[in-house]
DSSP file (Angstrom, degrees, kcal/mol; ACC not computed):
  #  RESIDUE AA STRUCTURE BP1 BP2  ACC     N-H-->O    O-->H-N    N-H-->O    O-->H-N    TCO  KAPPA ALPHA  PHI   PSI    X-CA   Y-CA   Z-CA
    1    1 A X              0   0    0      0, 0.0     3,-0.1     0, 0.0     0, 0.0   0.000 360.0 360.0 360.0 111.1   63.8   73.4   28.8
    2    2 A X        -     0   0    0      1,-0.1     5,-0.0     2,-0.1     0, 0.0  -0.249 360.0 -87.5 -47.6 147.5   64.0   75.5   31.9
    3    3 A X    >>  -     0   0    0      1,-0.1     4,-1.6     3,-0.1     3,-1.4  -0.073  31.0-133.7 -50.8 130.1   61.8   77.5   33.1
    4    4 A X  H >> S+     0   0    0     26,-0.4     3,-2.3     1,-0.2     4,-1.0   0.862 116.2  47.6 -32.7 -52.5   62.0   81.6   31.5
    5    5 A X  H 3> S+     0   0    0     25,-0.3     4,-0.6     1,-0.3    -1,-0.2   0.600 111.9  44.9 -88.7 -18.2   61.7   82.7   34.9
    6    6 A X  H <> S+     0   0    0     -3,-1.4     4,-0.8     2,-0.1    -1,-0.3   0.554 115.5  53.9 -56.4 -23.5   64.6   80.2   36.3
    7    7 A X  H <X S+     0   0    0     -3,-2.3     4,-2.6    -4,-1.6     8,-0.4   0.825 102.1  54.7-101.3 -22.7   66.5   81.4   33.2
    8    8 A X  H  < S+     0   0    0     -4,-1.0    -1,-0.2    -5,-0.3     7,-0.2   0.924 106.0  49.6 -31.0 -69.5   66.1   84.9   34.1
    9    9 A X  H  < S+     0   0    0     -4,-0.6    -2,-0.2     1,-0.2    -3,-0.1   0.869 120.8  41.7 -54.0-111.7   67.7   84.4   37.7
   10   10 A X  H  < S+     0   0    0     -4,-0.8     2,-0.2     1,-0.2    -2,-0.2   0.070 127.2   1.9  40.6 -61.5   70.6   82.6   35.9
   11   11 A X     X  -     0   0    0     -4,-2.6     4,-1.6     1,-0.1    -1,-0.2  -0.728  48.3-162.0-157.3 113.7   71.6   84.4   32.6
   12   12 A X  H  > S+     0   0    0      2,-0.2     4,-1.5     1,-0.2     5,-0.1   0.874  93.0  47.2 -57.1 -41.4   70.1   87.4   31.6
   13   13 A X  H  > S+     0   0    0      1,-0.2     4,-0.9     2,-0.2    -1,-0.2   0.799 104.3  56.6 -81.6  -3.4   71.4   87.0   27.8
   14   14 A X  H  > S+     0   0    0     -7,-0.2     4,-0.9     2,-0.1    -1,-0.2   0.952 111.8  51.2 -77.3 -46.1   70.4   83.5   27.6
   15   15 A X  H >X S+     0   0    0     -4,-1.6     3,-3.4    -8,-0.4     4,-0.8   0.901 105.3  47.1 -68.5 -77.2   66.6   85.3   28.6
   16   16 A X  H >X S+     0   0    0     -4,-1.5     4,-1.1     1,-0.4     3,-1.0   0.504 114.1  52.7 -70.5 -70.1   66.1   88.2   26.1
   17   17 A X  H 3< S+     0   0    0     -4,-0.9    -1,-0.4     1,-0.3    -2,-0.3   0.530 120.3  32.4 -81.2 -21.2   67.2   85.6   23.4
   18   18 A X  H XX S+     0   0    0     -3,-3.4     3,-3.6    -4,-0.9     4,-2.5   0.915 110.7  61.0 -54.0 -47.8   64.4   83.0   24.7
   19   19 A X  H <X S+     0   0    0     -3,-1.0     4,-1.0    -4,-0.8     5,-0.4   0.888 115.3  43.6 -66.3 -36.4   62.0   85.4   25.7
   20   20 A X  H 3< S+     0   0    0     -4,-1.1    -1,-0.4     1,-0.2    -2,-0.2  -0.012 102.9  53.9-147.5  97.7   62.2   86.1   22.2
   21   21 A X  H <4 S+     0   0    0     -3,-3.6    -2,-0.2    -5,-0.1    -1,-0.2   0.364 107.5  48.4 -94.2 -37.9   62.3   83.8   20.9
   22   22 A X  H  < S+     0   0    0     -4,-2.5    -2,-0.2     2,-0.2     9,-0.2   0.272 110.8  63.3 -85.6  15.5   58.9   82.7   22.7
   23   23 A X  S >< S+     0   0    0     -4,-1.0     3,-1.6    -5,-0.3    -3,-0.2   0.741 107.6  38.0 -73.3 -65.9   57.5   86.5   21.5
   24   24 A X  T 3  S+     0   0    0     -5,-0.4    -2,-0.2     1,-0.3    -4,-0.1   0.566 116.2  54.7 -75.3   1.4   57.8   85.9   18.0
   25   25 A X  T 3  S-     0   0    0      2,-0.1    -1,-0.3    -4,-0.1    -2,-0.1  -0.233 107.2-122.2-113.2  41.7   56.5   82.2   18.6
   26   26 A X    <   +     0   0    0     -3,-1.6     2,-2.7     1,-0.2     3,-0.3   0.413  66.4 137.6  23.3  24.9   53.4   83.3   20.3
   27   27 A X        +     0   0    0      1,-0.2     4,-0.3    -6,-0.2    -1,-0.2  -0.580  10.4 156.6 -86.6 104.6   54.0   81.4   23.6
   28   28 A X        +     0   0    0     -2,-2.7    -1,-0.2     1,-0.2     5,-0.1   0.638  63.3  65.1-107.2  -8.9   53.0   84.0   25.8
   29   29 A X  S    S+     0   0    0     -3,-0.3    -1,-0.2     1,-0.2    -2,-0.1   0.742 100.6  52.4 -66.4 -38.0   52.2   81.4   28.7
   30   30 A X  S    S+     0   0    0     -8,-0.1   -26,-0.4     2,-0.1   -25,-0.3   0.786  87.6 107.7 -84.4 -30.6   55.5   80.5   28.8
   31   31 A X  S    S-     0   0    0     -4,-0.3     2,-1.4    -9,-0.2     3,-0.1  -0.362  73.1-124.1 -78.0 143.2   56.9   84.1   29.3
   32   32 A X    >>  -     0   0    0      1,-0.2     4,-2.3    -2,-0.1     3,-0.8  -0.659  39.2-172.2 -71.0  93.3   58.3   85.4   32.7
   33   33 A X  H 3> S+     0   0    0     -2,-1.4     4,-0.8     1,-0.2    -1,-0.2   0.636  74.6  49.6 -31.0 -53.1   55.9   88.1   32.6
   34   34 A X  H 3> S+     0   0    0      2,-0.2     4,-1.8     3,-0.2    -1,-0.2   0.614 113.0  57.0 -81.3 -21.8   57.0   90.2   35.4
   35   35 A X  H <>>S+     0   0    0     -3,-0.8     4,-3.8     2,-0.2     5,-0.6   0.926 102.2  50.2 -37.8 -83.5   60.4   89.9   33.9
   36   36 A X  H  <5S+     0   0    0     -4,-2.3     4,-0.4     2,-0.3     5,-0.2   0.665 107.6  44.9 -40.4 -39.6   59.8   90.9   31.4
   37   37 A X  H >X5S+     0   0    0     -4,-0.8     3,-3.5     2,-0.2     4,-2.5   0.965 108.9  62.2 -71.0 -71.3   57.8   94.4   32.2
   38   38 A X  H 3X5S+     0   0    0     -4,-1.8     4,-1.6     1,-0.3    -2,-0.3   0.819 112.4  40.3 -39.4 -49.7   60.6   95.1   34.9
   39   39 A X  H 3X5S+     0   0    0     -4,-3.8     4,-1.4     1,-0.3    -1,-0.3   0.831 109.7  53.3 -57.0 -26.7   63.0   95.0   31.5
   40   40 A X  H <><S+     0   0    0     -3,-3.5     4,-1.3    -5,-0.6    -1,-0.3   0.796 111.3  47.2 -92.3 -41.3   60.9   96.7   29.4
   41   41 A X  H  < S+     0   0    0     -4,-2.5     4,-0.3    -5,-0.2    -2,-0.2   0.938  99.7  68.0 -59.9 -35.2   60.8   99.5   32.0
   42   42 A X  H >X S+     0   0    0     -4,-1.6     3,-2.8    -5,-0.3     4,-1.1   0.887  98.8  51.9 -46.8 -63.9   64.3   99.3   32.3
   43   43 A X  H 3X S+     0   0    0     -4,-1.4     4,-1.1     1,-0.3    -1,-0.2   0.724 104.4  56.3 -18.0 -61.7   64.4  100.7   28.6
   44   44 A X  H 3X S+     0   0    0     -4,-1.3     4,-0.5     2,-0.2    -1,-0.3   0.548 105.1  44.9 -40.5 -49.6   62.6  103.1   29.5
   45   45 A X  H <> S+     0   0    0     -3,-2.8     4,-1.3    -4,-0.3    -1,-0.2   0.472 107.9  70.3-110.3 -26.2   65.0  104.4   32.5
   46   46 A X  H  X S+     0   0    0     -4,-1.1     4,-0.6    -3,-0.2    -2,-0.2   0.733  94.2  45.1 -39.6 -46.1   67.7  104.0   30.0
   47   47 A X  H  X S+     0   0    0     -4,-1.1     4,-2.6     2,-0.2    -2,-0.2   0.733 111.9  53.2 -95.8 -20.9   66.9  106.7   27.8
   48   48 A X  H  X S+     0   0    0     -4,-0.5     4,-2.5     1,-0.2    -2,-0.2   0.941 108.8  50.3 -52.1 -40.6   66.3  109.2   30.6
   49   49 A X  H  X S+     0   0    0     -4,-1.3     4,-0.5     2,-0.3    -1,-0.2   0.592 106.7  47.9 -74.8 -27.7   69.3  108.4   31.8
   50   50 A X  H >X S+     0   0    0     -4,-0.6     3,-1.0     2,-0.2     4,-0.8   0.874 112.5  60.5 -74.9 -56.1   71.0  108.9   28.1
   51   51 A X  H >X S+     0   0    0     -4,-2.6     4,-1.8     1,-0.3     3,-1.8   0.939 110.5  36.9 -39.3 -61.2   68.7  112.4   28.4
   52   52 A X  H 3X S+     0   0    0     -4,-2.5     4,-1.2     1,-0.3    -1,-0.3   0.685 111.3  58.3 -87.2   0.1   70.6  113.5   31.6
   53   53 A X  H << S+     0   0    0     -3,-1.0    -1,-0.3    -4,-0.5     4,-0.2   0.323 120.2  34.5 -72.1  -7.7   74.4  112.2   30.6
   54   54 A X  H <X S+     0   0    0     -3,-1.8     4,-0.7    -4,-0.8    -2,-0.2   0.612 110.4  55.6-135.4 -18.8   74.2  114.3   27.8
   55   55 A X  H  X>S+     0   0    0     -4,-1.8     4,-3.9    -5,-0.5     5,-0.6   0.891 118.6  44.8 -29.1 -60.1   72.0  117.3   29.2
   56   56 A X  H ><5S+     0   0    0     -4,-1.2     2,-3.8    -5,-0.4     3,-1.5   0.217 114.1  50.1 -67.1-117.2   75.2  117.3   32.0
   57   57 A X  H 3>5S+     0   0    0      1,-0.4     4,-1.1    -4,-0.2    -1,-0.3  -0.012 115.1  37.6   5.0 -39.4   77.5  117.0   29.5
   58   58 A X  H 3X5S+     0   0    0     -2,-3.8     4,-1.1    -4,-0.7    -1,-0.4   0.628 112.1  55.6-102.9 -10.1   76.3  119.6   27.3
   59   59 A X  H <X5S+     0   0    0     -4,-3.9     4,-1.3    -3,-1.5    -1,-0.2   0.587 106.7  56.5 -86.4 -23.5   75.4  122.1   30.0
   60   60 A X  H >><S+     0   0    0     -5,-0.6     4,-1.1     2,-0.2     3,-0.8   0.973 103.7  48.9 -89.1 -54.5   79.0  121.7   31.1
   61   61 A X  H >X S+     0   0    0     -4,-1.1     4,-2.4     1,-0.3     3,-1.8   0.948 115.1  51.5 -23.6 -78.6   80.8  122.7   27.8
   62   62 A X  H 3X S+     0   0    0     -4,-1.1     4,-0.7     1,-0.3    -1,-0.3   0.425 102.5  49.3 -90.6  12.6   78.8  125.4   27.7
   63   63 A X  H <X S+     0   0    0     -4,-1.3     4,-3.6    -3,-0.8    -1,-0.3   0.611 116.8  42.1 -41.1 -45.8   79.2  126.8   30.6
   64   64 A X  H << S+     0   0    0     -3,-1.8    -2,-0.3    -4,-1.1     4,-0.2   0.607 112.2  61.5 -93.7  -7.5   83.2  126.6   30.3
   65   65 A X  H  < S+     0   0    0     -4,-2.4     3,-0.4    -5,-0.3    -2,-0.2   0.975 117.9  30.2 -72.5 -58.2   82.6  127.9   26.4
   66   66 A X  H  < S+     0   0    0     -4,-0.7     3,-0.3     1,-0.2    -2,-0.2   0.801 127.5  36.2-113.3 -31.1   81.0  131.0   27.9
   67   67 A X  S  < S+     0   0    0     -4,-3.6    -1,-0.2     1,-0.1    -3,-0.2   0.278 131.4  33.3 -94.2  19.4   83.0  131.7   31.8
   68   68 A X        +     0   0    0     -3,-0.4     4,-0.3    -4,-0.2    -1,-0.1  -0.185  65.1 157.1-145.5  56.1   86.3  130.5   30.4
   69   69 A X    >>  +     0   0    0     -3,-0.3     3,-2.6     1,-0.2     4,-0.9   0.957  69.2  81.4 -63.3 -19.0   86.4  131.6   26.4
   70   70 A X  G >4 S+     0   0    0      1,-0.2     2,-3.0     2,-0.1     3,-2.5   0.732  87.9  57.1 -31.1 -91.7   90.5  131.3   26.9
   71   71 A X  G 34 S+     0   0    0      1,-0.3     7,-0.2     2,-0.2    -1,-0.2   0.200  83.8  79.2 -40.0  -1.3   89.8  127.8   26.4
   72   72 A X  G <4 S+     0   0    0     -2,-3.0    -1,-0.3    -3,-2.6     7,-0.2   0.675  94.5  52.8 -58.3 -35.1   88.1  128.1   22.8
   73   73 A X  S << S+     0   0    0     -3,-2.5    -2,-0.2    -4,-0.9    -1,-0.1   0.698  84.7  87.9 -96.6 -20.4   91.4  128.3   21.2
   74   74 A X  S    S-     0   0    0     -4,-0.4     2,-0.3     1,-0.1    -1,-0.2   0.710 108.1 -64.4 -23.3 -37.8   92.5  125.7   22.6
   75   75 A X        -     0   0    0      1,-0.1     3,-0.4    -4,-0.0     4,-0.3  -0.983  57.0 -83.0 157.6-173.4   91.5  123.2   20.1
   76   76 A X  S  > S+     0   0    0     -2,-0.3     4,-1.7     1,-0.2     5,-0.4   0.208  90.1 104.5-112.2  38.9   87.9  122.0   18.9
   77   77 A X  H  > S+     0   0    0      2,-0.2     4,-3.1     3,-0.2    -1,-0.2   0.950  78.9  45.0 -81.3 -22.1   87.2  119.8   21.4
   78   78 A X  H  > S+     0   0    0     -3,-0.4     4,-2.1    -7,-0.2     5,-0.3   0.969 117.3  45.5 -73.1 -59.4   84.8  121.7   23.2
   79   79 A X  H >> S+     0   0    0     -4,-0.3     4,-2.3     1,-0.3     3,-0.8   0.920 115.6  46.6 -40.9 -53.5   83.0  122.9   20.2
   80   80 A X  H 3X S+     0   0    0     -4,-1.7     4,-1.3     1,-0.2    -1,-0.3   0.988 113.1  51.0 -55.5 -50.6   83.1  119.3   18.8
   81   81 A X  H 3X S+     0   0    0     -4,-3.1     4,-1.4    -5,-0.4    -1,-0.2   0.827 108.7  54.5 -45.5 -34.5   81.8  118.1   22.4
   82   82 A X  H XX S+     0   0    0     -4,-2.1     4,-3.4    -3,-0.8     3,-1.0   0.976 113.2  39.9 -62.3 -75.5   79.2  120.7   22.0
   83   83 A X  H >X S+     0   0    0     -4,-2.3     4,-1.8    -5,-0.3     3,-1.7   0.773 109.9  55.4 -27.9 -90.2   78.0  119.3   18.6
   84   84 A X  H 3< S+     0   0    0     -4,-1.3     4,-0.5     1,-0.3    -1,-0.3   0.568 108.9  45.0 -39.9 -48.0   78.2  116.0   19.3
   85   85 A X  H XX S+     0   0    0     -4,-1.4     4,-3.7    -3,-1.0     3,-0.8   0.879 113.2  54.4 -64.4 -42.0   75.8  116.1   22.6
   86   86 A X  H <X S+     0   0    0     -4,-3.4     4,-2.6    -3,-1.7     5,-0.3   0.998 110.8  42.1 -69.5 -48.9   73.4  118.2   20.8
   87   87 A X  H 3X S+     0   0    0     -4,-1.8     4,-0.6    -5,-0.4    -1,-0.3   0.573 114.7  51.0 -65.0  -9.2   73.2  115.8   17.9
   88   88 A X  H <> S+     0   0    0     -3,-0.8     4,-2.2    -4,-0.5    -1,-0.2   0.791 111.2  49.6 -89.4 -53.2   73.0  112.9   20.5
   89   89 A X  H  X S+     0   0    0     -4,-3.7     4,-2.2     1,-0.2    -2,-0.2   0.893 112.5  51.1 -42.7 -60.3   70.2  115.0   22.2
   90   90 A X  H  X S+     0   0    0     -4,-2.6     4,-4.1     1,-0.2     5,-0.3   0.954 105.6  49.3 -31.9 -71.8   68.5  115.3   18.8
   91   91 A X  H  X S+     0   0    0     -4,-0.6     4,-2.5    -5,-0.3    -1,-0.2   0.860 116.2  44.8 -61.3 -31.8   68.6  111.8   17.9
   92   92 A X  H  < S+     0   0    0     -4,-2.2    -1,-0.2     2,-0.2     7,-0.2   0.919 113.1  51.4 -57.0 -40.6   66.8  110.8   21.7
   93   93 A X  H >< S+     0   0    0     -4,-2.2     3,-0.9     1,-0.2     6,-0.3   0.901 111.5  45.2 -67.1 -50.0   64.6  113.4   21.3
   94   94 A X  H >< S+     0   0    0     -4,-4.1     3,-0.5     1,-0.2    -2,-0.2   0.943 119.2  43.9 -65.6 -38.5   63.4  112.2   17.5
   95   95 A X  T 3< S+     0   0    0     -4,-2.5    -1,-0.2    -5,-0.3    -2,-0.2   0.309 129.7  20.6-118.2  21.1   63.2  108.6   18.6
   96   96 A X  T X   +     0   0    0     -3,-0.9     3,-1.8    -4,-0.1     4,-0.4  -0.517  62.9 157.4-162.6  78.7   61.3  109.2   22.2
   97   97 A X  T <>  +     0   0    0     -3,-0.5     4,-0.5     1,-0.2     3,-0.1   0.597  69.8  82.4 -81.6  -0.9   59.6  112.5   22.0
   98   98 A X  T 34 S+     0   0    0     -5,-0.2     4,-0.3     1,-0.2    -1,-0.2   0.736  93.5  52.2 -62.0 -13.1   57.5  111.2   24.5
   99   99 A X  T X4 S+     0   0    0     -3,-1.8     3,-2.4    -6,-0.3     4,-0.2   0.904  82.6  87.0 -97.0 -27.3   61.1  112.6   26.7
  100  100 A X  G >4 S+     0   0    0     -4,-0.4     3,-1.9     1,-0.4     4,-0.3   0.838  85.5  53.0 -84.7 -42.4   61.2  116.3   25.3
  101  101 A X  G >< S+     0   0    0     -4,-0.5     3,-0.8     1,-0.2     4,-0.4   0.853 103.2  64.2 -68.8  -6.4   58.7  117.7   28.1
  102  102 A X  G <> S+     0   0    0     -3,-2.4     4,-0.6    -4,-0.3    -1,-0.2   0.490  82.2  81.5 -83.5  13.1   60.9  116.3   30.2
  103  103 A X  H <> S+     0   0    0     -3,-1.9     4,-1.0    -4,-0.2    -1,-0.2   0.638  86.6  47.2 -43.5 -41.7   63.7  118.3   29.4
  104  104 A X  H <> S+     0   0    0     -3,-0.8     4,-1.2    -4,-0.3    -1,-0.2   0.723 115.1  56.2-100.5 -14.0   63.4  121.4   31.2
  105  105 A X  H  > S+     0   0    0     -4,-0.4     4,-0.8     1,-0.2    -2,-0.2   0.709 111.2  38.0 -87.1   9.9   62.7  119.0   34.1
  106  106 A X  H  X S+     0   0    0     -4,-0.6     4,-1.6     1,-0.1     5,-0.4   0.889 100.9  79.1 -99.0  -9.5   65.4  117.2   34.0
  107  107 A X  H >X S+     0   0    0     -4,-1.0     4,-3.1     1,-0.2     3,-1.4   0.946  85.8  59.8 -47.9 -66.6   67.3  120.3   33.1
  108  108 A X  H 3X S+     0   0    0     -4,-1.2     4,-0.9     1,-0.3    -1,-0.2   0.787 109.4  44.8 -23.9 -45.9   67.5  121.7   37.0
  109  109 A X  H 3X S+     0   0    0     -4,-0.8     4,-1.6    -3,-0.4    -1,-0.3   0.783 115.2  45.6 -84.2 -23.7   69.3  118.9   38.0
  110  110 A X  H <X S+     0   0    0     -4,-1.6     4,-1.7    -3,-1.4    -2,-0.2   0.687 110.0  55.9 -73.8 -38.0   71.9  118.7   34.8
  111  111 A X  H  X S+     0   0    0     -4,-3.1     4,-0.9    -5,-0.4     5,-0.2   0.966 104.4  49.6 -79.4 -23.9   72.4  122.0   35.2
  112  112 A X  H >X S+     0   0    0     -4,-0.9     4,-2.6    -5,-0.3     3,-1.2   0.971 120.2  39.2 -63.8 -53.2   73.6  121.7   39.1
  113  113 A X  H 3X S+     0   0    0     -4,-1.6     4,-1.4     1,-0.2    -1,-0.2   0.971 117.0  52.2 -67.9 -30.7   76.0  118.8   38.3
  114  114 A X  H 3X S+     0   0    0     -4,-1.7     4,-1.3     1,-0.2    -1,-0.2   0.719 111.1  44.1 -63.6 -23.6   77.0  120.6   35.0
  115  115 A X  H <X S+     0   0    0     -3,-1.2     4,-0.7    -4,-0.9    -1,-0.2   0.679 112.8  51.3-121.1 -11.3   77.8  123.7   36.6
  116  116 A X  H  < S+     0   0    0     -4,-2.6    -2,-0.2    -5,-0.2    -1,-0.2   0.580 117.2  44.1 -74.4  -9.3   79.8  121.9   39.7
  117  117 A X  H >X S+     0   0    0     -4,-1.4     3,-2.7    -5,-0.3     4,-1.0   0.922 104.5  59.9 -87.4 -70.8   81.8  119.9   36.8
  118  118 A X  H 3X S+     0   0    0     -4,-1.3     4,-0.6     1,-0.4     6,-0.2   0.504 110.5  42.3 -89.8 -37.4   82.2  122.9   35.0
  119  119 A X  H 3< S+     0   0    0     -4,-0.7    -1,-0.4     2,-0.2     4,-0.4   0.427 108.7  55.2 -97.4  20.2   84.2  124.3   38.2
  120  120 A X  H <4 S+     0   0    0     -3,-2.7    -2,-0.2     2,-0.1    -1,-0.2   0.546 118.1  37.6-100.8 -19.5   86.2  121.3   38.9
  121  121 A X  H  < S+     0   0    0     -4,-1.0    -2,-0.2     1,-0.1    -3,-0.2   0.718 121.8  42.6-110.1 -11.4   87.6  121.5   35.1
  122  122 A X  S  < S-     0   0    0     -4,-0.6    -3,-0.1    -5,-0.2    -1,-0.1   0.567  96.5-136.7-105.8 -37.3   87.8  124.7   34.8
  123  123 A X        +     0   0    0     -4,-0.4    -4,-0.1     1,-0.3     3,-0.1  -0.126  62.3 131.0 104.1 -52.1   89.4  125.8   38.3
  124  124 A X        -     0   0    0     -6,-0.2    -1,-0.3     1,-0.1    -2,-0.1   0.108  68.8 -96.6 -53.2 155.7   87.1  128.4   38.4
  125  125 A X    >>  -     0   0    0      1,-0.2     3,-2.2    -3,-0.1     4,-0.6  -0.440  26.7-129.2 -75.6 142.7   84.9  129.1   41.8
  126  126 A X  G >4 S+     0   0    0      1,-0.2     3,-2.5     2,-0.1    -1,-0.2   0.939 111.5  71.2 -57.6 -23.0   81.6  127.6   41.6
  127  127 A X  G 34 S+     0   0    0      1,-0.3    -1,-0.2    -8,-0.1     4,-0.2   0.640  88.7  71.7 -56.1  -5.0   80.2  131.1   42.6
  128  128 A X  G <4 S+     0   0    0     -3,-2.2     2,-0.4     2,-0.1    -1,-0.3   0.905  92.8  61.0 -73.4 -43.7   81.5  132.1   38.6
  129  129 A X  S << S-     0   0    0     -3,-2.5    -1,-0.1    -4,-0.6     4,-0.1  -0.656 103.3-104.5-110.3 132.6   78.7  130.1   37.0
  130  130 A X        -     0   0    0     -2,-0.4    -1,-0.1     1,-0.2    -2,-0.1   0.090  15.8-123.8 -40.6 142.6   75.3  131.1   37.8
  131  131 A X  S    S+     0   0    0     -4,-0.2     2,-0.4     1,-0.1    -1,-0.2   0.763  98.5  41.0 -60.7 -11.0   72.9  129.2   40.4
  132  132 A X  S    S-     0   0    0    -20,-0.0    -1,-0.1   -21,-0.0    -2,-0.1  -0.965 108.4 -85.1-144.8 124.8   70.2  128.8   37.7
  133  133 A X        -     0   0    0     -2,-0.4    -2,-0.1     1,-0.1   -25,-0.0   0.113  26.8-149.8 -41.2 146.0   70.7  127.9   34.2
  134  134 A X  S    S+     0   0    0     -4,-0.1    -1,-0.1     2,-0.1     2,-0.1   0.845  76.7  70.4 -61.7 -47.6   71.5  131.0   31.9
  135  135 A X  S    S-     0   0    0      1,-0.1     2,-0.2     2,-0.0     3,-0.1  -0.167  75.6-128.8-111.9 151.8   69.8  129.2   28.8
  136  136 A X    >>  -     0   0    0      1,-0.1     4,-2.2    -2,-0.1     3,-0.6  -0.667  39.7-109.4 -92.4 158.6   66.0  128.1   27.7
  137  137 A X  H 3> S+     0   0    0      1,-0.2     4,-2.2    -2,-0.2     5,-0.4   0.994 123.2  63.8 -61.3 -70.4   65.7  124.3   26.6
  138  138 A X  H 3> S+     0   0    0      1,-0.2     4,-1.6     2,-0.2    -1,-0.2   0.705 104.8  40.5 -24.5 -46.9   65.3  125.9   23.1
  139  139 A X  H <4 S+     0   0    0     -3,-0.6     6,-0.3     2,-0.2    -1,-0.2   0.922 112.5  54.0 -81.4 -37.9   69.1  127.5   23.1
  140  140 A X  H  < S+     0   0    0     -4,-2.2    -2,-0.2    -3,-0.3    -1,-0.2   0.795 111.2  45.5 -64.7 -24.1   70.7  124.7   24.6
  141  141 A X  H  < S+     0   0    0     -4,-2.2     2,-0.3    -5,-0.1    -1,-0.2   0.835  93.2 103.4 -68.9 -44.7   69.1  122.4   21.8
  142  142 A X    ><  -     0   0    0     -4,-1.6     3,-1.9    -5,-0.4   -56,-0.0  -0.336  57.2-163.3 -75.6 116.8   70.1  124.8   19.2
  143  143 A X  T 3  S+     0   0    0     -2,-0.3    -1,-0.1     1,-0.2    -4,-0.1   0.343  94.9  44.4 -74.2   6.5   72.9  123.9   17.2
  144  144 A X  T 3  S+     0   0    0     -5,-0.1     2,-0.6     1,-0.1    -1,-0.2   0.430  88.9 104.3-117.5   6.5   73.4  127.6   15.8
  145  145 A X    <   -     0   0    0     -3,-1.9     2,-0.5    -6,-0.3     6,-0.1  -0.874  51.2-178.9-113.4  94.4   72.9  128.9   19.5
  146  146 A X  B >>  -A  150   0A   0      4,-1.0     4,-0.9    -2,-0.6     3,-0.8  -0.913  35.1-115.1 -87.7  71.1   76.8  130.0   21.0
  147  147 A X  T 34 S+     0   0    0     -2,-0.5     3,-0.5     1,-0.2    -1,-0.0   0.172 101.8  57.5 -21.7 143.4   76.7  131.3   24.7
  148  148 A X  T 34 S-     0   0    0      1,-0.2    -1,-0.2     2,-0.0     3,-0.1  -0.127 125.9 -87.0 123.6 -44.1   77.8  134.9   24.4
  149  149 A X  T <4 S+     0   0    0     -3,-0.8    -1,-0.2     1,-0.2    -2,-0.2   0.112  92.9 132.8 117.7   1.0   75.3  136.0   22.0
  150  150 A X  B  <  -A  146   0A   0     -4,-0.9    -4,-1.0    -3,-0.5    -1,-0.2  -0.255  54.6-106.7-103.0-179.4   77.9  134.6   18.8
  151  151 A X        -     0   0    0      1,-0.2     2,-0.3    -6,-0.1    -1,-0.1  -0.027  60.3 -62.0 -85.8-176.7   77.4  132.7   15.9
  152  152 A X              0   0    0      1,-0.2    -1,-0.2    -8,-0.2    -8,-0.0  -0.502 360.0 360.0 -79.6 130.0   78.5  129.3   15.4
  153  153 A X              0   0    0     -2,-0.3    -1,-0.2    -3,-0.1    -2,-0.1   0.522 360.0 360.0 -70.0 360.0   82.6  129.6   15.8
């Protein structure tokens, strides 16, 4: 058998299915170690990264929900878009709250790309949508919470 740490280099899917395989067989000598952390960190930089793709994403919908409400009647995709990020958000948030203080920081930087998408789809000048999010962490999480001051359309 080659070595994990040859097999690494080589095929990544061939490793996570050795590596564990030699977890759950207790051969911890055998595991590429350093590999292994770097991967397991990886995770890690994976679900931040699902935090801010769906931060921009949802900052951007409601931004064009609230400087463009023409576009409400449109159809339900924004609203659905809306939902669906907050319920994505939810589900990150329940299954690494170790991420939720990092919300509002990663919020500054989601809200700058969010509010430059938000004028590239929209048309509108960036100067429309404020320089500093509108919103607390709290209303943008809240699925009953409608820019505008209104209730859930």
């Amino acid at each position: 058998m080659r070595s994990n740490m040859e097999l690494y280099e080589r095929d990544f899917y061939a490793w996570t299915q050795t590596t564990a395989d030699l977890i759950r067989a207790g051969k911890w000598y055998d595991l590429d170690r350093e590999a292994l952390a770097e991967e397991v960190e990886s995770l890690g930089r994976s679900e931040h990264r699902e935090l801010e793709h769906r931060l921009d994403g949802l900052l951007m919908h409601l931004l064009k929900w609230r400087y463009q409400p023409s576009g409400r009647h449109t159809g339900h995709s924004w609203r659905s878009t809306i939902r669906e990020h907050r319920r994505q958000l939810t589900r990150i948030l329940r299954d690494s709250p170790s991420l939720r203080p990092r919300v509002a920081t990663v919020l500054t930087a989601s809200y700058a790309n969010a509010r430059s998408d938000a004028s590239d789809e929209t048309g509108l000048p960036l100067a429309t949508f404020p320089e500093a999010c509108p919103w607390t962490v709290e209303q943008i999480l809240d699925e009953d919470f409608w820019p505008e001051g209104g209730s859930t359309p």
